[in-house]
N, C-alpha and C positions, 0 to 999 in steps of 0.2 A: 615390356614385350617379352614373354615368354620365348624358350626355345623355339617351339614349335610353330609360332607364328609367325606368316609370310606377308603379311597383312603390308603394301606399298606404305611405308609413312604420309597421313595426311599433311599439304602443305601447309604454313603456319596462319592461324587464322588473322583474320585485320586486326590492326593497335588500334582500342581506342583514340579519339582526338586528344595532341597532345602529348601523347606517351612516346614512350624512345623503341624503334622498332626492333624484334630480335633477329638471329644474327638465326637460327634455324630452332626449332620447337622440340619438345621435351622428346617425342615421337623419333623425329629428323636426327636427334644427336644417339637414341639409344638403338639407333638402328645403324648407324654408321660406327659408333662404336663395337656393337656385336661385330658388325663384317670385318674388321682389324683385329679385334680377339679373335677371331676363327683364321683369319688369314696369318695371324701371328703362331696359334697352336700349328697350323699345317707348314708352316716353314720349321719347325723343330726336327732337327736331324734324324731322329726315329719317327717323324711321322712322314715328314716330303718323301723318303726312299720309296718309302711303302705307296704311298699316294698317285707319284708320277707315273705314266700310263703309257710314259715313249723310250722305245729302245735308243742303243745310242745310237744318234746317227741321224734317227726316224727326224723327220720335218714335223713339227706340232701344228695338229685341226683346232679347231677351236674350242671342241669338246675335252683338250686333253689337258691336262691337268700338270703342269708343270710350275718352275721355282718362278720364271717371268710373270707366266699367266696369274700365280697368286700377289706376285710383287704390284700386277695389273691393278687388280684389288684396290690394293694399297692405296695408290696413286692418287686413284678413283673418288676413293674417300676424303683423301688430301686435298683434292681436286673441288669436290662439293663443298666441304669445308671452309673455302677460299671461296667460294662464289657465294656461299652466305654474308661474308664478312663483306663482299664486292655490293651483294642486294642492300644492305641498308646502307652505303656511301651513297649508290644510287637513291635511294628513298627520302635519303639527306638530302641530296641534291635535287628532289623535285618537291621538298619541303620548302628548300628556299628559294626554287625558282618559282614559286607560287607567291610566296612573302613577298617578293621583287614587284613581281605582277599586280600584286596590290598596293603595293606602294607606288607605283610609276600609274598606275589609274588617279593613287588618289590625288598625284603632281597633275597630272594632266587635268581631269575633271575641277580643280581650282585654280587652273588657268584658263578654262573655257566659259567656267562662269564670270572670270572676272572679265572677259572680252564680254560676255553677254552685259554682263553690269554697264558696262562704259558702252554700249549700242544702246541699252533703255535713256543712260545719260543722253545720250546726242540724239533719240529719233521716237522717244515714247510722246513727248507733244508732235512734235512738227511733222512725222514721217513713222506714226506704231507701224502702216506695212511693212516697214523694214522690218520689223522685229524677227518678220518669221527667216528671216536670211539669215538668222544666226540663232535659227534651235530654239529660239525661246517659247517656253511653255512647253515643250517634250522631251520627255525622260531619256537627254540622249545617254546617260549613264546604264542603262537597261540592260543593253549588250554591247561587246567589243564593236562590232560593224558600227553600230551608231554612233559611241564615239570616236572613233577613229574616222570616221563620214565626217560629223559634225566637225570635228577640230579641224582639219582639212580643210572642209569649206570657210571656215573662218578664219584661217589662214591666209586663205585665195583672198577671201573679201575685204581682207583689211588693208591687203597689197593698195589698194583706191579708196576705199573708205575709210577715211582719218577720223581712227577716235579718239578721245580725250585722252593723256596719258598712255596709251598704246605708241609705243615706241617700238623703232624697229630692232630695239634690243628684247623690247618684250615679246615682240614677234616670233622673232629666231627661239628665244626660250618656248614658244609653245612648238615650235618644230623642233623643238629638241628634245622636247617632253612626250612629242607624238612618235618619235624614232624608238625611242627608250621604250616605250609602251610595246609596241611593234613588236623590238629586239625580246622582251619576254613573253610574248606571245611561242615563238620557237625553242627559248630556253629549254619552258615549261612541257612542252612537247617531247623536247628528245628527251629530259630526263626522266620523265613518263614510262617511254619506250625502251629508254636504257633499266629502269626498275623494272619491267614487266618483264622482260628478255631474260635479263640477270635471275632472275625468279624461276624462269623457266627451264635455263640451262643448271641452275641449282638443284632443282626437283626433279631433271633428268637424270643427271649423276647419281643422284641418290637412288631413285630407282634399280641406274645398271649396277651401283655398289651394292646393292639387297638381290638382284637376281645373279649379280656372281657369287655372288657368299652362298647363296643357296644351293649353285651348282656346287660346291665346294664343298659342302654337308652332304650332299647326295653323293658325293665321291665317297667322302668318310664315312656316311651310312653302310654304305656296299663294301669297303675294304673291310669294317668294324661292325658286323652287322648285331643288331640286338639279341639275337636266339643264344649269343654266346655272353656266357656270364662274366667270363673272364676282359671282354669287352668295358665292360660298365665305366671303369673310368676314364679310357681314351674318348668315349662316348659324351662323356659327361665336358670334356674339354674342349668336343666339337661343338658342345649346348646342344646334344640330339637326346629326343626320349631313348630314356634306360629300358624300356619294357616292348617299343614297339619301332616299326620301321619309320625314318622320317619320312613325312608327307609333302612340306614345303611350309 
């Protein structure tokens, strides 16, 4: 990123599958880094005097430029910095609430066949229209509704229809295997939600850390301005062009 560019950092693009997510992009770190070099040259005792815009006493706008307001800055930075490192926890954390989710489908879905298994046992001669009372023959694995429907009802059904080897140990395990199922259902959700957010409030910060830096160079532009030669290297410390006025 050059001096003169004002350009919002793009946020970091998606990790391919399987990769380890980063923590903020090449973009996100050279822009938060410029706004600490410039907030760091303008707290230097020969420059903050020159820079600050309040007499003593004055109540500071927000436009004014003072020791806080660049400390502001700072903070800012610190601040995004930290909700990077927060986003991929988050990201972590909806990687394996996903993992969960497919592991508790795949407990669940071979306990639902083994209860279909032991209904073909007991009712494919004497009584196939049972069959359809426990899903057999549709894809209840398709979507969550289905089987969470399906397991349910075969749960209900077995409570009176006694199948082979279906114990009421084995029973309880498939309500417990449908709870489980369920419980990552919401995991998977909030960690979702807590990544998206954390994302969000990361690429805020950064934004107001790039538009105060930039208020901040328009101060030192105007205190330092380029028509004056003798200018060039305090210039040069704010990252503002040597030859013309900054733009943003």
């Amino acid at each position: 990123m050059t001096p003169e560019d004002s350009t919002t950092p793009p946020a970091p693009a998606p990790n391919e599958p399987g990769s380890t997510p980063s923590l903020l992009n090449e973009a996100q770190l050279a822009s938060l880094t410029k706004s600490e070099e410039i907030c760091r040259t303008a707290l230097k005792a020969d420059y903050l005097l020159a820079l600050v815009t309040l007499e003593d006493g004055e109540e500071p706008g927000e436009d004014d430029v003072s020791e806080i307001a660049i400390t502001a800055v700072l903070i800012l930075c610190e601040s995004a910095r930290g909700k990077g490192s927060a986003a991929v926890s988050a990201t972590g954390r909806k990687a394996q609430s996903t993992a969960d989710e497919e592991t508790a489908e795949k407990a669940l879905v071979a306990l639902v066949r083994e209860f279909q298994a032991r209904a073909r046992q007991k009712h494919f001669s004497k009584n196939p229209a049972a069959l359809a009372e426990y899903g057999i023959g549709l894809k209840i694995s398709n979507s969550r509704a289905l089987l969470e429907g399906w397991a349910q009802t075969i749960y209900d059904k077995t409570a009176t229809d006694k199948l082979p080897k279906i114990t009421d140990t084995k029973r309880a395990a498939l309500k417990a295997a449908l709870e489980t199922y369920k419980t990552t259902q919401t995991g998977q959700s909030g960690a979702i939600g807590e990544a998206s957010g954390t994302r969000i409030d990361r690429n805020s910060l950064i934004e107001q850390a790039t538009e105060r830096r930039m208020w901040l160079q328009f101060a030192a532009d105007a205190e330092w301005p380029h028509t004056e030669l003798a200018n060039t290297p305090v210039r040069r410390e704010f990252q503002l062009p040597a030859t013309r006025a900054f733009i943003g």
